[in-house]
N, C-alpha and C positions, 0 to 999 in steps of 0.2 A: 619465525619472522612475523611480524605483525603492522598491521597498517597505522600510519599516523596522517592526520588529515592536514593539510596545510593551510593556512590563509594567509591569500596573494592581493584580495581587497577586503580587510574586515570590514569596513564600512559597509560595504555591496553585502557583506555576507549578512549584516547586522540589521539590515535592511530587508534582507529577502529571506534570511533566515532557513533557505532549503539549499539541497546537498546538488552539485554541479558536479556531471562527468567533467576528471579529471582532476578531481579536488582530492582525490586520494594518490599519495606514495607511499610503495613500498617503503618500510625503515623498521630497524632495530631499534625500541624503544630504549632507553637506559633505564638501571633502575628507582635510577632518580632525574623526576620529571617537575618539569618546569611548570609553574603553575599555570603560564597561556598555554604549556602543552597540554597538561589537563582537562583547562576550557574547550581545547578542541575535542578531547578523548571525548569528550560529554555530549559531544555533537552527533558522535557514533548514531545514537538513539534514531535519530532522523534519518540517517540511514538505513537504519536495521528495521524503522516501523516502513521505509518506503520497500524494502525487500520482502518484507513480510507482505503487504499486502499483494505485489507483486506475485508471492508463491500461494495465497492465497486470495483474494481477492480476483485477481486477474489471471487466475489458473496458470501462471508462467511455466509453474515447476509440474510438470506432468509424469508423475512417477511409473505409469505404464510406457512410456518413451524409449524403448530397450538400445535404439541408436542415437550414440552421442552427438551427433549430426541434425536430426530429431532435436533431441532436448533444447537444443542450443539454439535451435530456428525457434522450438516454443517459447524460450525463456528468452530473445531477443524480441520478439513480438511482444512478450510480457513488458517489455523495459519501453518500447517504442510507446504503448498505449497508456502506460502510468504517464510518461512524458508528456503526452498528450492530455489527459487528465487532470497533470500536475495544471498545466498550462490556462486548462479551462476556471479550474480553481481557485489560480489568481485574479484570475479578472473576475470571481464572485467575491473573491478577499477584497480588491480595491473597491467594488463597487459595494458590498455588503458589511463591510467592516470585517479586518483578519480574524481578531477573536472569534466574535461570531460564527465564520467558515469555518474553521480548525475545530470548535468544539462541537459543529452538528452537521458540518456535511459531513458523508460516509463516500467514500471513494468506489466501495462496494458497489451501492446503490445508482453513484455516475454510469459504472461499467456496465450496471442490466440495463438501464435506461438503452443506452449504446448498443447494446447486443440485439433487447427486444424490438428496437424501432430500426436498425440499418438495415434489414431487408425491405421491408416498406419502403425507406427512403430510396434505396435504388431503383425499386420499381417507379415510385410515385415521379422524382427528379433523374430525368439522366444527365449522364457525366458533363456532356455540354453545358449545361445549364450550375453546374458546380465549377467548370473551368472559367466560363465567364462571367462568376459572380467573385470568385476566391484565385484564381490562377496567379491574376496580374497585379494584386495588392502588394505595396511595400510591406516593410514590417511596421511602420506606422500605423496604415491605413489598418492593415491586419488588426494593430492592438486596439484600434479605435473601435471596429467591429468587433469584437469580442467584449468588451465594455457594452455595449450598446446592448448585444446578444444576454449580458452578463444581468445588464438591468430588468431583462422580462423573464429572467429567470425566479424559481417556484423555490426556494427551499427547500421548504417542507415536504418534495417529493423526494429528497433527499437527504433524509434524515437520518441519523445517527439512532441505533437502537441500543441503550443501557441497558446492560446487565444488570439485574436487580442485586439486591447483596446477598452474598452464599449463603447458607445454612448450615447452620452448626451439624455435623454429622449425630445423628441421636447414637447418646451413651449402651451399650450392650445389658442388657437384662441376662440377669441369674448369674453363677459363679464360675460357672464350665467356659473352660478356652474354646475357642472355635476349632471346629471337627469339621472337618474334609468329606466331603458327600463320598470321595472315592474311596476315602477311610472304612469309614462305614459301611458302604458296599462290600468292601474286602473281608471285614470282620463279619460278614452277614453270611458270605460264602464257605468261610470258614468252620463256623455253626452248623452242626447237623439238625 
């Protein structure tokens, strides 16, 4: 079985461009696929880079986790705080231009911000003071505040770090195949 991704508003999706719980059904693909189905297969990627960073980025997938119970609470908290993430990133996309976001924020980089400064923030702000500034916002108000948030935002403390480009593996010197250290141990033992 394999998943196929549906689109119930291409426009919205054409627009926002990111992958919405509940935009996946199960479905047997045929083997001959229609070429919007295609368009959607392609869409996977956005998926699979939000999962990825999920299991890595936001540690979701914690393979010391021995109870299924465990992983699931990790790996739902994983999903909750890319969510959350995702969210903040939009409002640097409207307010900073999408290209721009997409190619040099690091979702990475958002998550240690967040990690390194929320105990601070607990201590320094208590919950009252978070309930009565963010509690009773519509989601207008909300989005308006996050825009606002979004324009004193830094970038470049969130930057994307490139890989430089790989390096040719250097070619082997002399004629001899490689020899097994344990090879040669064996054969050393063997020797009187």
């Amino acid at each position: 079985m394999r998943s196929r991704a549906t689109a119930d508003d291409d426009q919205a999706r054409q627009a926002d461009n990111r992958w919405h719980p509940g935009d996946l059904s199960a479905a047997n693909l045929p083997a001959e696929v229609s070429a919007s189905d295609l368009d959607l297969y392609h869409t996977r990627w956005d998926i699979e880079a939000a999962f990825g960073e999920i299991a890595s980025s936001l540690r979701g997938e914690i393979d010391t986790l021995c109870y299924p119970a465990a992983a699931l609470l990790g790996y739902a908290m994983g999903l909750v705080t890319y969510n959350l993430l995702a969210v903040a990133k939009a409002a640097m996309s409207v307010v900073h231009g999408r290209q721009t976001v997409e190619e040099n924020v690091s979702i990475y980089h958002m998550a240690n911000e967040v990690a390194t400064t929320w105990t601070g923030l607990e201590i320094a702000i208590p919950d009252s003071q978070w309930q009565a500034r963010f509690a009773k916002l519509d989601a207008g108000q909300l989005a308006h505040k996050l825009l606002a948030l979004a324009h004193k935002t830094q970038l470049r403390r969130y930057q994307k770090h490139r890989r430089g480009p790989k390096k040719p593996t250097p070619k082997r010197q002399g004629t001899q195949p490689h020899v097994s250290t344990a090879r040669l141990l064996a054969q050393q033992k063997l020797t009187p």
